[in-house]
C-alpha positions in Angstrom: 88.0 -176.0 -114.7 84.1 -175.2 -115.9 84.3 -178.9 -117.2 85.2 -180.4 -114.1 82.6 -178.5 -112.1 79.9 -179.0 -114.8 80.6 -183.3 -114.6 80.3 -182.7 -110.9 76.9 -180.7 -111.2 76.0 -183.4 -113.8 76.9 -186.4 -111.1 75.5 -184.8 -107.8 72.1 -184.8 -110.4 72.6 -188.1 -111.2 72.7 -189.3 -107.6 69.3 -188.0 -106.7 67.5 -189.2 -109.5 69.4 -192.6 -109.2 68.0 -192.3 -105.0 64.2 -191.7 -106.0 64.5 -194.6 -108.1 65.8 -197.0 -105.6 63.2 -195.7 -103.2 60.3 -195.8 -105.8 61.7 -199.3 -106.5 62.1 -200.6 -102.8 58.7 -199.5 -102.1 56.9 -200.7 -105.0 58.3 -204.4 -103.8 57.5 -203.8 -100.1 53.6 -202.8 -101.4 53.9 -205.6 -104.2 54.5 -208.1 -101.1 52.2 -206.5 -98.6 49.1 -207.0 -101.5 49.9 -210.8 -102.0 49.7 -211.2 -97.9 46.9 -209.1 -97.7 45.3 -211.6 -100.6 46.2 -214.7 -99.3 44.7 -213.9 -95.8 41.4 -212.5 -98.0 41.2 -216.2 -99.5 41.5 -217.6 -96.0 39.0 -215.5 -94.7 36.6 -216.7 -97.3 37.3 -220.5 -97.0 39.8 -221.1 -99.9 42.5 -222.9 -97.9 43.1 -225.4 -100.6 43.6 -223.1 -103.3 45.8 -221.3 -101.1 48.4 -224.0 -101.5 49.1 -223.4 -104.5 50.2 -219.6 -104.1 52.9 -220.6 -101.8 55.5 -221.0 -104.6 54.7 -217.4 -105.7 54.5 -216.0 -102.0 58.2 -217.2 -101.4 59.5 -215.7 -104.2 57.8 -212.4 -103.7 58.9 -212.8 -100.3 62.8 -213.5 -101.2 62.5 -210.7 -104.0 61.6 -208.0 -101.6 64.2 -209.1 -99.2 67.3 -209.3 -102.3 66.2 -205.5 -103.3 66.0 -204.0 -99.7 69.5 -206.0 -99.0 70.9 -204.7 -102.9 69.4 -201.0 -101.8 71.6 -201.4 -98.2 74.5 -202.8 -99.7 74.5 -199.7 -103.0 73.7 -196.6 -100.6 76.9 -197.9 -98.5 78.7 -198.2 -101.7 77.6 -195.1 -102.3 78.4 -193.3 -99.0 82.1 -194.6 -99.8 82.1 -192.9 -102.7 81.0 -189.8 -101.3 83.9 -190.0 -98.4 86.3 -190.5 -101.4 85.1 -187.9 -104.2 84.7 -185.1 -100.9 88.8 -184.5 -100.8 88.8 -183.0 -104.8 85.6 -181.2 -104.2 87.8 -179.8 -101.0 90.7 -179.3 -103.2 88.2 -178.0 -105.8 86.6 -175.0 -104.0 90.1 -174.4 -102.1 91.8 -173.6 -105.4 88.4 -171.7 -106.7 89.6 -168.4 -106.8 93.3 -168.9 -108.1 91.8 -170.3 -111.1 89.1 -167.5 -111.6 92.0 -165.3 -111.3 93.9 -167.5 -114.2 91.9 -166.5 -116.8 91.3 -163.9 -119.3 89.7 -160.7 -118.1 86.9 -160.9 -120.5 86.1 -165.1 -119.6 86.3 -164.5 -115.8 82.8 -162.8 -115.4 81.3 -165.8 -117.7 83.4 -168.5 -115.9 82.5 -166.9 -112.7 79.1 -167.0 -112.9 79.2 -170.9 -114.7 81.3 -172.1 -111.9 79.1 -170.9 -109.0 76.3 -171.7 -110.3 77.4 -175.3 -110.8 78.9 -175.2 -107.7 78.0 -177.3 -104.8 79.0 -175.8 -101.1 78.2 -177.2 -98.0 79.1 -176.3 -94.4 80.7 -179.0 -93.8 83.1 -179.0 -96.8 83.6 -175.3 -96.4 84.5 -175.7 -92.7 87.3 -178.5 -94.1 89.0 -175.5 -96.6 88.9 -173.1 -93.7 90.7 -175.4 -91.3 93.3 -175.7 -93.7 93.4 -172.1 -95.2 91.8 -169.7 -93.3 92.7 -166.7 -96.0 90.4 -169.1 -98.1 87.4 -166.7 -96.4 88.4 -163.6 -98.1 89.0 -164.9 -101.5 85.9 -167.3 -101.5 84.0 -163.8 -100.4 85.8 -161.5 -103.4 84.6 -164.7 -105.9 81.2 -164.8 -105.2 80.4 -167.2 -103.6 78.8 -165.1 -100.8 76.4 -163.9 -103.1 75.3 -167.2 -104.3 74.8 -168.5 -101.2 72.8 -165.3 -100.1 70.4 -165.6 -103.0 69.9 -169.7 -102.2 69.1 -168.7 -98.7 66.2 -166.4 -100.1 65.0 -167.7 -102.7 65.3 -171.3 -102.6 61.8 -173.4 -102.0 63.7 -176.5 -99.6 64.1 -175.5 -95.8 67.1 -177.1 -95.5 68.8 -175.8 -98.6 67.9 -172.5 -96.8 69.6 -174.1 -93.4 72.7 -175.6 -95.1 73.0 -171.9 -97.0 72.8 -170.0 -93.5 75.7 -172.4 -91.9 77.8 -171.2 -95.2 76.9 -167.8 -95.4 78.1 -167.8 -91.3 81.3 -169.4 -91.9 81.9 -167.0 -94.5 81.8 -164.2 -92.5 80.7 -161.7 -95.4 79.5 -158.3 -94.0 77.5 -157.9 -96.7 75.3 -161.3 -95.8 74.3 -159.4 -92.7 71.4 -158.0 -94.0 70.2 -161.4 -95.9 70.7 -163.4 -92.8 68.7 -160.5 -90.6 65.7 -160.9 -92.9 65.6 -164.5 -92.4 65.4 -164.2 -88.8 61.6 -163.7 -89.2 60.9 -166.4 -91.3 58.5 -168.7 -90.7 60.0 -171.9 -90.5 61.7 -171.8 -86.9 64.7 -174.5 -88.5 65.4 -171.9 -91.0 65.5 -168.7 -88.7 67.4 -170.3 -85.7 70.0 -171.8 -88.5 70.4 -167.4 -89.7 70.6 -166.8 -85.8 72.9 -168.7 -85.6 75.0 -167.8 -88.3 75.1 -164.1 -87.5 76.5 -165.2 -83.8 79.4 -166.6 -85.3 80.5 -162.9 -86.5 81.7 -160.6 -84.6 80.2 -157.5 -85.9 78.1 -155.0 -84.1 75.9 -154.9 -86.8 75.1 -158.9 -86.6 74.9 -158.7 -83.0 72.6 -155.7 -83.2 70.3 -158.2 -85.5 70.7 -160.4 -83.0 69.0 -158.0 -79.9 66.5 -157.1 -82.0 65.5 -160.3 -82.9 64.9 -160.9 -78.7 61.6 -159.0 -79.1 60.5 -161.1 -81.9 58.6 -164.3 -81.6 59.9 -166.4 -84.4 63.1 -168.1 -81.9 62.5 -168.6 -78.6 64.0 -165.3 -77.2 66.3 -167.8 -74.4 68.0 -169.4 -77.7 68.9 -166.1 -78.6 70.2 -165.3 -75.3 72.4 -168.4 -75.4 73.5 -167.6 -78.7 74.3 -164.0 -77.9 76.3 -165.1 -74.6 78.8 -166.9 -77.0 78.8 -164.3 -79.6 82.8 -163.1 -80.2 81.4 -159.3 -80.9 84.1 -156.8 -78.9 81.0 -154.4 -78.8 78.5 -156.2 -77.0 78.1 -154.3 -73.4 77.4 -150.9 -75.1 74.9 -152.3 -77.3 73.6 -154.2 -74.4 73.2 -151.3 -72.7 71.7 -149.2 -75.5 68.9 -151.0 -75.2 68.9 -151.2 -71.4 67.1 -148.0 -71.6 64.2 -149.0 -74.5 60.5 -148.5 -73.6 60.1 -152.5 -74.4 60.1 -153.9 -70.4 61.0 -157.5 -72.4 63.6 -155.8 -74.0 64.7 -154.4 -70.5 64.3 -157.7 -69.0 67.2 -159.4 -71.5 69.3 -156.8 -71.4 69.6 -157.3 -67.9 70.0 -160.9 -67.9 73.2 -160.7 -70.5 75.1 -157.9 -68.7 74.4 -160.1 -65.7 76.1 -162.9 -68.1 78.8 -160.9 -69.2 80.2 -159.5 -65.9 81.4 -156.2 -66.9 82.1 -154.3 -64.0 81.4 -151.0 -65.9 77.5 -152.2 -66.1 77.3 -151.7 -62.7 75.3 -148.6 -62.8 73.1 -150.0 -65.5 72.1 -153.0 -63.5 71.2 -151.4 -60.2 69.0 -149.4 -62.6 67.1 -152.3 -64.0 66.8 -153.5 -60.4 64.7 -150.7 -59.4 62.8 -150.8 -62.5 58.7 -150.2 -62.6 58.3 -153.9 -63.9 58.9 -157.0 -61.6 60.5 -159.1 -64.1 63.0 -157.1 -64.9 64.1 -156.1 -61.1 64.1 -160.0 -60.6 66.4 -160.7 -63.6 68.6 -157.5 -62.7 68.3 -158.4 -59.0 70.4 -161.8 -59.9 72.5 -160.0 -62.1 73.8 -158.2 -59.2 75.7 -161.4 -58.0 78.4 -160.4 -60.2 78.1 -156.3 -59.2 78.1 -156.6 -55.3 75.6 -154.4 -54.1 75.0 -154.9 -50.6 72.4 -151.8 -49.9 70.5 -152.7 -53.1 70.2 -156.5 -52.6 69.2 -155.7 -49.1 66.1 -153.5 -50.2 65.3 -156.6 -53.0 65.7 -158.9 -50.5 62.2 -157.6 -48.9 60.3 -156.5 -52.4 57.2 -156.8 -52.6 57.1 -159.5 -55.4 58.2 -163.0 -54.0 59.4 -163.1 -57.7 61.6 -160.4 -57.0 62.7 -161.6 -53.3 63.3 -164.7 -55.0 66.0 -164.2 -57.5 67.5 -161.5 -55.0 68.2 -164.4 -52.5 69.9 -166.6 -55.2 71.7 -163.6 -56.2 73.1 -163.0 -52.6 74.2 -166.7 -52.3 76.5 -167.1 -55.4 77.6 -163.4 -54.7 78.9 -164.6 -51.1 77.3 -161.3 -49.6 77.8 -162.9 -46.2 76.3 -159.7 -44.4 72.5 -160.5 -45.6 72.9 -164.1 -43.5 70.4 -162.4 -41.1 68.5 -160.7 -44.2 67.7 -164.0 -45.6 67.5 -166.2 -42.1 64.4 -164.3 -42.2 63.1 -165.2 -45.4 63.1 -168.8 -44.0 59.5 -168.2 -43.0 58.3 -166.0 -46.5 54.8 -167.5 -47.9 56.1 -167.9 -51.1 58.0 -171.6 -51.6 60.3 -170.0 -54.0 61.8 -167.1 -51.8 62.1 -170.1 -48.8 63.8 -172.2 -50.9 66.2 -169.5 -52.7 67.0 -168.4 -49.2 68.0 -172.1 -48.1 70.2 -172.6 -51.1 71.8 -169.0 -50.8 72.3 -169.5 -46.6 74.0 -173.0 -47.4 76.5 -171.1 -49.7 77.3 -168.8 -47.1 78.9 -171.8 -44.6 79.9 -170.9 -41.2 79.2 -166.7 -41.1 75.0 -168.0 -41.7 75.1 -170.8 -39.1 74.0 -168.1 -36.1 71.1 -166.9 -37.7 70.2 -170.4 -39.0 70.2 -171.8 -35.6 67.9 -169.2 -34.3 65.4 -170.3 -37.5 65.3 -173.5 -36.0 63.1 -172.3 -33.1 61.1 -170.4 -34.6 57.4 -170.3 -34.3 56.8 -171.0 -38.0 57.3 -174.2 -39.1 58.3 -173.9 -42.9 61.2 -171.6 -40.9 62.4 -174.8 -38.7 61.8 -176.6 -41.6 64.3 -174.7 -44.2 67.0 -173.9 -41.4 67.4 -177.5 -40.8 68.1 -178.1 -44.1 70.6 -175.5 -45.2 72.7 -176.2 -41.9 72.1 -180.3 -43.3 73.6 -178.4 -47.0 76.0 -176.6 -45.4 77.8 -179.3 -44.0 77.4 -177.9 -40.3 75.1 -181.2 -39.2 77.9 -183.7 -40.4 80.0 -181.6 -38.2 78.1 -181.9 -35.1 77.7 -185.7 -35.5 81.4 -186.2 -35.9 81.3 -183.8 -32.5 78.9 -186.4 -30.9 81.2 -189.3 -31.6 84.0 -188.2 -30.5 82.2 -187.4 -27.0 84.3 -184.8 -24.6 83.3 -181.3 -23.8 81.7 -180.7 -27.3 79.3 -183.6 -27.7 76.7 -181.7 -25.1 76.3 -179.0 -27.5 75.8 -181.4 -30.5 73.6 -183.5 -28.6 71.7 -180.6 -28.0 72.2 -178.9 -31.5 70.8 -182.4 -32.9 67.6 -182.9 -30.9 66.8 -178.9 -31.9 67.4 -181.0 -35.9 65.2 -183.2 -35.1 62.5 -181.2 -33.8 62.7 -179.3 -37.7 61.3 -182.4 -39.3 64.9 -183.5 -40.1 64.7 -187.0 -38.2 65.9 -189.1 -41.3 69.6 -187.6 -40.9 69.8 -188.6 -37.4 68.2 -192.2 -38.6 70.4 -192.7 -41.3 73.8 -191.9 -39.0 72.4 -194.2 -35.9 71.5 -197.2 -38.1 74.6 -197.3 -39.7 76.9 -197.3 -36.7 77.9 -200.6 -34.7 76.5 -201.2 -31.7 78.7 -198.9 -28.9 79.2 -195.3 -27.7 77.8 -193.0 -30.6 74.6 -195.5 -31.5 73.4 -195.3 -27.5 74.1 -191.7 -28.2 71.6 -191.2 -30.7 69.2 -193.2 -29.2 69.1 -190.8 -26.2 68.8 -187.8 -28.9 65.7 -189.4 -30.5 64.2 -190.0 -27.3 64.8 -186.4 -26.4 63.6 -185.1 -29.8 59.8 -186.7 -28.1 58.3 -187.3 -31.5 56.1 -190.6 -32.0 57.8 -191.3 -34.9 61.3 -190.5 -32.9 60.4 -192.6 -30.1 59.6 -195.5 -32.6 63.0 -195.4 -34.0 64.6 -195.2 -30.5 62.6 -198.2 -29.8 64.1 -200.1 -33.0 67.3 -199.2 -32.5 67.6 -200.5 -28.7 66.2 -203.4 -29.3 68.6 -204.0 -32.2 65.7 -203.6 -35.0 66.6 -202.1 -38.0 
């Protein structure tokens, strides 16, 4: 067994030695080549066509050299990248079987062959996540071998990032609570590759301790604290809320501000009373984030009060918060923030009032005559979202008792800077009943620009 793993040591050394050379070799003929161009445009340059002649022999067949070792280098890394896809099954088999053979031996060889045999041995995600497919018990005895250990002290001690990377996938496959700790440290490590690839790892347990590394590494700068979020969201850990919430409480605002964002994520009605907390929390950015956590804790009374905050930030995310909660009582609430300074809040509230369908269409309508134009403006478009407009036209066509009340409902569209709907629907449709009537709703909208299209369309323009 120590033999086998010792030729496979040997070989894997072999291969990179046997790749530096085919590079060194490749781009010593590439540089080689480059030179005699380089010389023969010197000799030009200085007026020695004639004796240029005589180099082209040598110039094709430095030419056709370089070109046979680049195509001999392509043709030998595929060969070799066969070989690899063939030899990967025994090295499979190999660390699959690792542990029955330790426990084979002799008591006193196996701490000797132990320590040969991981040392020598070569584990990568990638095969490891092969053996664990197959044999998930694999884990636990792979763990007990020491192989966990190995791994741990490549991920801290070796000098090539992505030895450290390739070590961090392992050590999170594993699963080993005892490569907590390792894998906590490198989340401050300087090289952001090497302390996402530990982040990462530690998400893939499901330990409270690992999450807990996790949270504290939000307050850190070395990873972005929204990959850790993301990662945390997908974390399997049974114990997540109460560790949330731990820290829902921690002097940290930033810290605050997360921990309302992933009970927002996790949608545990039990955080309830934790989230309406951070929404009336000193800092503004953590009321915003716990203001559209509340989409998933329906809080009428509260949302109402952050609907008129005095941060737009706050407003904001309070009025996206009421539209994917369906809180169709704060239609009026946020009708009103049609006509807010901030371009934000207006928008939010558009969004969230097109959500809302039919129960938002009454205060929306009375936005559209409202002295503020931004107002008009932003009604016009959620009752365009919210499918109401498309209604009214179909209204329109069909003509009867209904169509005064569209044609009326339309010119009030118009009027909010929402000509181009109209426009659209009367240049598509044929000459007849419903083009002639939106002709006579652009002419009553009394625009320039609506009288121009009236204009166009009558006199069969397009």
């Amino acid at each position: 067994m120590s033999d086998v793993l010792t030729r496979r040591a040997a070989s894997i050394e072999r291969s990179h030695h046997a790749g530096r050379l085919r590079l060194a070799v490749v781009s010593l003929c590439v540089l080689g080549t480059g030179c005699a161009y380089a010389a023969c445009l010197w000799v030009i340059l200085r007026g020695g066509s004639a004796a240029l002649f005589s180099l082209v022999p040598w110039l094709a067949a430095a030419a056709l050299l370089s070109c046979a070792v680049v195509a001999l280098s392509a043709v030998q890394r595929a060969s070799r990248e066969r070989w690899e896809r063939r030899r990967r099954r025994p090295v499979v088999d190999l660390l699959a079987t690792l542990p029955a053979h330790i426990a084979a031996l002799e008591i006193s060889e196996r701490a000797q062959a132990k320590k040969r045999l991981l040392k020598r041995l070569d584990v990568t995600r990638e095969v490891l996540a092969e053996v664990l497919s197959v044999d998930p018990a694999a884990r636990e005895q792979l763990v007990v071998g020491g192989v966990a250990r190995r791994v741990e002290r490549e991920l801290i001690g070796s000098r090539r990032k992505w030895h450290r990377v390739s070590a961090a996938g392992v050590l999170g496959l594993l699963g080993a609570e005892s490569s907590i700790e390792a894998l906590g440290r490198t989340l401050g490590n300087p090289d952001p590759d090497v302390a996402y690839a530990a982040a990462q790892a530690l998400s893939q347990y499901d330990s409270p301790r690992a999450y807990a590394k996790l949270l504290d590494a939000l307050a850190g700068d070395d990873i972005p604290a929204a990959r850790i979020a993301g990662l945390l969201e997908a974390s399997p850990c049974p114990a997540a809320r109460e560790l949330i919430e731990e820290r829902a409480g921690a002097d940290d605002p930033y810290t605050r501000y997360w921990s309302g964002y992933l009970l927002g994520r996790l949608g545990n009605p039990r955080s309830a009373p934790v989230v309406e907390r951070l929404a009336r929390d000193v800092n503004e950015d953590v009321r915003a984030n716990a203001a559209e956590a509340l989409a998933g804790f329906p809080n009428e009374p509260l949302l109402r009060r952050l609907l008129t905050d005095d941060s737009w930030v706050v407003r904001s995310h309070a009025a996206k918060a009421v539209g994917e909660g369906r809180q169709r009582g704060l239609a009026p609430a946020l009708a009103l923030l049609l006509q807010d300074s901030s371009w934000w809040v207006r928008q939010n509230a558009t969004l969230a009032l097109a959500n809302l369908g039919e129960q938002a269409v009454p205060a929306l309508l009375a936005q559209l005559h409202s002295g503020d134009r931004f107002a008009r403006n932003k009604a016009a478009e959620a009752l365009i979202r919210s499918g109401y407009a498309s209604q009214q036209l179909a209204r329109l066509e069909r003509g009867g008792a209904d169509s005064a009340s569209a044609e009326r409902f339309l010119v009030d569209l118009g009027r909010a800077e929402a000509l181009r709907t109209i426009e659209t629907v009367a240049r598509a449709a044929p000459d007849g009943e419903l083009r002639m009537r939106l002709i006579s709703v652009l002419r009553s909208i009394g625009s320039d620009e609506a009288e121009r299209v009236a204009r166009e369309l009558d006199g069969g323009g397009s």
